[in-house]
N, C-alpha and C positions, 0 to 999 in steps of 0.2 A: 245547402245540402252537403253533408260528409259522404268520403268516398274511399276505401279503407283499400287499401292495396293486399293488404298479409289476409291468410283465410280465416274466418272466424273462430275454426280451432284452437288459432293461434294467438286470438287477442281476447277465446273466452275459456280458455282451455278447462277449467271447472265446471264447465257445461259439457263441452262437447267429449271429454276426456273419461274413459272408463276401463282405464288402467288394464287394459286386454292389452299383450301384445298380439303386434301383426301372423296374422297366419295365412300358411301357404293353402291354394285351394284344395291342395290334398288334406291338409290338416281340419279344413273347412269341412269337406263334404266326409272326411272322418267320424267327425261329431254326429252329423244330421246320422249318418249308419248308427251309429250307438244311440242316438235316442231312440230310434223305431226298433230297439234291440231291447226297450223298457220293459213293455208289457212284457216279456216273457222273464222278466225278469220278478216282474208282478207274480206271475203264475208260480213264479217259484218258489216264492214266498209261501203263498197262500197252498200248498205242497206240502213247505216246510212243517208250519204252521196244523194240520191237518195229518201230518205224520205225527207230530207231537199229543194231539188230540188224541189220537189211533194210538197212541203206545200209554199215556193216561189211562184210558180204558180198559186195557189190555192188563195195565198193572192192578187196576181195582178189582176186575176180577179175577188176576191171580190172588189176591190177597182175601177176597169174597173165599170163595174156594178153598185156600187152604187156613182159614179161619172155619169152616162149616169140616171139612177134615178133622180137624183138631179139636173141636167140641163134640164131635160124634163118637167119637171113642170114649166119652164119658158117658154116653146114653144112658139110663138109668133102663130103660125096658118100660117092662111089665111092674117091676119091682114093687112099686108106691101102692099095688094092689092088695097087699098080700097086707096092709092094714085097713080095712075093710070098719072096725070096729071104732075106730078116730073119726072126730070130725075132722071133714079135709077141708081142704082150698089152694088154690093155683096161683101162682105169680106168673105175669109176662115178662120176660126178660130180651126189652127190644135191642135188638144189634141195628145200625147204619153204614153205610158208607155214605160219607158226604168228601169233598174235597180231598179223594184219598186217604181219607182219617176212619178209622173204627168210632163210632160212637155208639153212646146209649143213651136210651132215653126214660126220662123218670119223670112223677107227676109230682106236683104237692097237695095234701089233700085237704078239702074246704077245711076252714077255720071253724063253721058250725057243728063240724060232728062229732059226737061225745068221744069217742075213742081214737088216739095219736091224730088230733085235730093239729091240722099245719106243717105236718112231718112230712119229709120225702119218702117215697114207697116208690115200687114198680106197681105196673097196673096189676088189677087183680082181687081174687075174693074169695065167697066160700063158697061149695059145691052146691049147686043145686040139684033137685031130681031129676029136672029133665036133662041134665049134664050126662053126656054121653063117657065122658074118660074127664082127666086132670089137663089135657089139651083144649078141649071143650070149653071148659072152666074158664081157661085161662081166655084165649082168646074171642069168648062170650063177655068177661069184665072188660078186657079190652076196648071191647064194642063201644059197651054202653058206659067207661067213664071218659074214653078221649074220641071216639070215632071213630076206631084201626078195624076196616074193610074185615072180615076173616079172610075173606079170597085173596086178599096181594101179602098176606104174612105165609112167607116160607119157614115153619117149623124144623129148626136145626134136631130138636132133643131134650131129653125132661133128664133134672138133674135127682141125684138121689133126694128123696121128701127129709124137710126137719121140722122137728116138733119145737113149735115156738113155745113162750111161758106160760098161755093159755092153753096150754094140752091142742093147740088146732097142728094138725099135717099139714104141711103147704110145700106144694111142689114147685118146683120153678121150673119154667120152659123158658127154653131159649129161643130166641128164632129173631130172622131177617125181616127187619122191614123195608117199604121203598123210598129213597132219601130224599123225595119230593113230598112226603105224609106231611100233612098240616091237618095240626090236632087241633078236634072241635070237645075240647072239656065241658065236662057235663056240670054245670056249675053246683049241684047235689053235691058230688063226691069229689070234685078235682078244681084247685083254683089257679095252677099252670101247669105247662108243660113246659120241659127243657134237656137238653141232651149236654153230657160231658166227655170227652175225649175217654176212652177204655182204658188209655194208657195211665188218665190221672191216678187209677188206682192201684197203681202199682208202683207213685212215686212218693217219697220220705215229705218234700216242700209242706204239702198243705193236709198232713194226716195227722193221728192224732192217738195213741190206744192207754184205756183206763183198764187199771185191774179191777174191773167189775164184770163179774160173771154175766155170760150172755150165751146164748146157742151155743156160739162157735168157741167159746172160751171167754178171752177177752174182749172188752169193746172198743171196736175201734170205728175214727169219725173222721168225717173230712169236711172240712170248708171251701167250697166251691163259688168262686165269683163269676155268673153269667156275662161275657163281653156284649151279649147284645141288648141286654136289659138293665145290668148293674146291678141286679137283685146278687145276694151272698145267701148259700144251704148250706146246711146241716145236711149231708148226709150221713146215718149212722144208724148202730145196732146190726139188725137184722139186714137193711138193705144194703148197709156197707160190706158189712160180710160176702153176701151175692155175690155184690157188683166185684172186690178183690177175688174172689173163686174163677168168675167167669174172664177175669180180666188175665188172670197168670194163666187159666187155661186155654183161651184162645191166643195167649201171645206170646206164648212159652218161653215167659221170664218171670223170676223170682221178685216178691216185691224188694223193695227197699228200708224195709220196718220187718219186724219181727210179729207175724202171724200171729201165733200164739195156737197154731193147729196146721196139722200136715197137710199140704195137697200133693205129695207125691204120689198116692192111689188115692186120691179121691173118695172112690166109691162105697173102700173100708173105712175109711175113713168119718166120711159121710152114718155108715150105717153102727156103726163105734158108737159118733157121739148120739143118736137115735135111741139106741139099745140102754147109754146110761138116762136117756130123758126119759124113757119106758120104765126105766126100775125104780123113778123115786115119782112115779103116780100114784 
């Protein structure tokens, strides 16, 4: 039997050695005070963390807000009434907040149907009888090509009506949707749904304009690539037009491309190019 005189610190000191030095008991029972000092420091965290939540929100609906501000000064009214003798029809022109971001949301429409089969569009269609106003319209196609509740869309405002190449009036409403909608397309008239940042249309990267006569003057398109799908649109013509109208007027910034039509008033604007689609019918 071995019988070791030195302590075993000493003879295994990689064992028993964890590089602390000695502390005094004040330094000791120091520590143990700062650990039970943890939890509130948890608390404070989760504070932190919750203030930052609370100030998020606070900013989406400032920006909710003074987005519905800024498109309601363009209300069109009554106006779109006062052609009675056109056929009409209504666009929905859905606004989001998701992530702090303005969005919109656009459908693609089935491959089967004779007319702009596969094109991007806003929801939307043509009047029916029992359609109470171009509101109606609008958030009755709604209904019935993605699913959108009438009751949870906040109608911001109807913009002035333009007469597309087939002699149809179609109004575009604007309005709020809620950034939890998960669209149920109606596979008849809609083969996705997809939203693009507001701001895309109003930046130079991924646009596109031909000197080909269209409503609004020229035509202008963009190429959009979905992150969550990988799918690439076309958006363009008539919906591109919209989507740049409502995008410099709720952001109030000028695009990045040359328009090819004023939105500094809008509304004469709006009723200008109306009046020459009227005189060559």
């Amino acid at each position: 039997m071995f019988y070791f005189s030195a302590p075993l610190s000493d003879v295994y000191p990689e064992v028993f050695s964890h590089n602390e030095p000695e502390q005094s008991p004040e330094e000791h029972y120091g520590k143990r005070r700062e650990r039970r000092k943890r939890p509130h420091s948890h608390t404070e965290h989760c504070e932190s963390v919750l203030t930052q939540v609370s100030e998020l929100i606070s900013a989406a609906m400032d920006l909710k807000e003074k987005t519905v501000a800024a498109l309601k000064k363009h209300d069109s009214g009554e106006q779109s009434l006062r052609f009675p003798e056109l056929p009409g029809a209504s666009v929905l022109i859905p606004l989001l907040l998701r992530d702090g971001q303005l969005r919109l949301l656009l459908t693609v429409r089935a491959i089967h149907l004779k007319q702009h089969a596969g094109e991007v569009c806003f929801p939307g269609g043509k009047r029916e009888p029992g359609d109470r106003d171009e509101v109606h319209t609008a958030l009755r196609e709604a209904e019935e090509e993605i699913g959108l509740p009438p009751d949870t869309v906040q109608v911001i405002c109807t913009l002035f009506p333009v007469l597309n190449k087939t002699g149809l009036l179609i109004t575009p409403v604007v309005a709020f949707i809620e950034d939890s909608f998960e669209a149920r397309p109606n596979a008849d008239e809609v083969s996705e749904v997809f939203t693009v940042p507001l701001e895309f249309f109003t930046k130079a990267a991924d646009h596109a304009g031909y000197p080909v006569p269209s409503v609004f003057g020229p035509t202008h398109s963009f190429m959009y690539t979905d992150p969550s799908t990988g799918s690439i649109h076309q958006i363009w013509g008539l919906t591109a037009a919209l989507a740049i109208t409502v995008a410099v007027l709720a952001l109030g910034e000028k695009p990045e491309f040359d328009l090819g039509f004023s939105l500094d008033d809008p509304a004469s604007g709006f009723k200008d190019l109306l009046s020459r689609r009227l005189s060559k019918l």
